[in-house]
N, C-alpha and C positions, 0 to 999 in steps of 0.2 A: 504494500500500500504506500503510495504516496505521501510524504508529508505537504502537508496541506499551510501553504504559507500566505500571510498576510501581507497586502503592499503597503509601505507606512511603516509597517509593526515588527520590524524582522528584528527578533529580538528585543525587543519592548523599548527601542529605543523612544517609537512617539508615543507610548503610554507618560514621557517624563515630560511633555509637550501638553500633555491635560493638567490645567489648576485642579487640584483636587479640592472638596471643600474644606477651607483653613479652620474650620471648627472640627474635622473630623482627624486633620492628618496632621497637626501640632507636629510630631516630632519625625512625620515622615515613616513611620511604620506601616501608614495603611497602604500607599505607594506600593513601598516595597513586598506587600502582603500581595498585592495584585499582581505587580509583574511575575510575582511566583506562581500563580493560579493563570497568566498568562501560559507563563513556559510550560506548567506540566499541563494543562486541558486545550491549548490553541488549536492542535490539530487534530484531537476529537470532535472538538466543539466544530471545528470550521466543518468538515465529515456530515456532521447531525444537519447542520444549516444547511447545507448545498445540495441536500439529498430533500428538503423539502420545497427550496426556491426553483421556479419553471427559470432562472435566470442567470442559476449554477455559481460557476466559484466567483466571478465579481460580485454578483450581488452578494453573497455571501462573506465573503470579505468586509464588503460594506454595513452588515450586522454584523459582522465580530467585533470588528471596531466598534460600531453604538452600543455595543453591549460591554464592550472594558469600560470605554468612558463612562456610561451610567455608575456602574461598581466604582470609579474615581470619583465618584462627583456625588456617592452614598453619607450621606450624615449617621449614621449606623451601621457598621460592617456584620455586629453581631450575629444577624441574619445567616448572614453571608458565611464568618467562620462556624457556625454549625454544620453548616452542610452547603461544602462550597462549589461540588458539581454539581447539586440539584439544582440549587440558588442561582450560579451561571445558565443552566438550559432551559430556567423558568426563562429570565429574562431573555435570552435567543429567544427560545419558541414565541413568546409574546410580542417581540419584534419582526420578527417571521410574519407573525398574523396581523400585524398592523403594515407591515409593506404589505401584503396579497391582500389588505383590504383597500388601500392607496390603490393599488392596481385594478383593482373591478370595478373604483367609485369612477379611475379618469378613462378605463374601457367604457361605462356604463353612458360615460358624459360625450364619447366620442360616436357615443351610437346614435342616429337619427331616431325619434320616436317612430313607430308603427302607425298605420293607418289603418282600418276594418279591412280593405284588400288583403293586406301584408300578412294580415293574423288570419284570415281566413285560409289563406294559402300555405300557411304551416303549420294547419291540423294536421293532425297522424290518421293516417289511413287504417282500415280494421286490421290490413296486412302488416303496416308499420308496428302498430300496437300489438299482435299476435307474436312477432319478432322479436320484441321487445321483452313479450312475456316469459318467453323461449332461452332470451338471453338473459336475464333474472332467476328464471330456475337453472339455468349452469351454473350463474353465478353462486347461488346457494349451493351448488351442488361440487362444486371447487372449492369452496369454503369449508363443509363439511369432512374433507378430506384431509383437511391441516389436522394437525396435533390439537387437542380441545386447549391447551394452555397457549398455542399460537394464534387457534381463531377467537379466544378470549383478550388477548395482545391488541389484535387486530380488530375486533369488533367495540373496544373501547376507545383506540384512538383515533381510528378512523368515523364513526359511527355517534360514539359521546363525545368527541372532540375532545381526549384526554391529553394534557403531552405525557412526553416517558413519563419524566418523575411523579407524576398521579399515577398514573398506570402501575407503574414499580410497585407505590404503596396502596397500591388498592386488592392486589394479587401477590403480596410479600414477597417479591424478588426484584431483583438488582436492575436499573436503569439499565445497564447492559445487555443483560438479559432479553429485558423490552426490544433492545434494539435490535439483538439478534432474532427473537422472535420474528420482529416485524420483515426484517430482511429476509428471512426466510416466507413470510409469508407472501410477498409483495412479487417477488420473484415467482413462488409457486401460479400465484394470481397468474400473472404476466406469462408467463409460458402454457399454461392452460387458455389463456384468452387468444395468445398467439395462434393455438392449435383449432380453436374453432372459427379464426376470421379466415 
């Protein structure tokens, strides 16, 4: 696997380029606290991020970054040094989900409204619908096939809209875990969906 590098950040050089807030980092510990949670999780974390952005490793770059700097610029780290990968992949995944919701607001704004023609014309057919219903019971029926603890993975996050670290503790194992899960399961998807198109 590839290590997965940051432009800007190589090395945490421009983490020293963020004012941290002066009430939180008095003596420069918490700085220093970060760039270490940089070095050891930057290229997991950037991994988790680029695997859910349609816009791969730049945009994802571009959340690792907002995501140090937030943790610099925290008036509380506490959070943080309890549980400092989860704390880290909250903040990604909720950065995540506010770029792809930027993204669908300035799609949604680029779209011309519909007129009664337009919408009539992209009813589903009984045929389209029957297709559809065809491709839904595969879909169950490829999901059913995963391991019950990977389609459990996979039916929380994708489905409840969990990230890992809920998923992790909702099912008592390890964020990693989740992730393997899901890699496993997204793959199985993907090559089954492959074999019926």
């Amino acid at each position: 696997m590839r290590s997965f590098k940051l432009r800007n950040f190589r090395s945490g050089a421009a983490l020293r380029l963020v004012k941290p807030s002066p009430v939180a980092d008095a003596c420069g510990e918490n700085s220093a606290f970060i760039e270490a949670l940089y070095s050891e999780y930057h290229s997991a974390l950037g991994h988790y991020v680029a695997r859910m952005l349609p816009g791969g490793r730049e945009e994802a770059e571009t959340i690792l970054q907002e995501t140090y700097i937030k943790l610099l610029r925290l008036q509380d780290l506490q959070p943080l040094r309890e549980n400092p990968r989860a704390y880290l992949y909250t903040v990604a995944t909720n950065l995540v989900r506010d770029s792809l919701r930027r993204q669908l607001r300035r799609r949604a704004d680029q779209h011309e409204s519909f007129d009664e023609q337009d919408h009539a014309s992209s009813q589903v057919s009984p045929q389209g619908s029957a297709e559809w219903q065809q491709s839904l019971q595969q879909l169950k029926q490829s999901l059913l096939r995963l391991k019950p603890v990977t389609r459990k993975v996979f039916l929380l996050s994708r489905f409840e809209e969990m990230t890992y670290p809920e998923v992790a503790a909702a099912l008592s194992i390890s964020t990693r875990s989740v992730e393997r899960h899901m890699s496993t399961a997204l793959k199985h998807l993907q090559q089954e969906l492959n074999e019926l198109l």
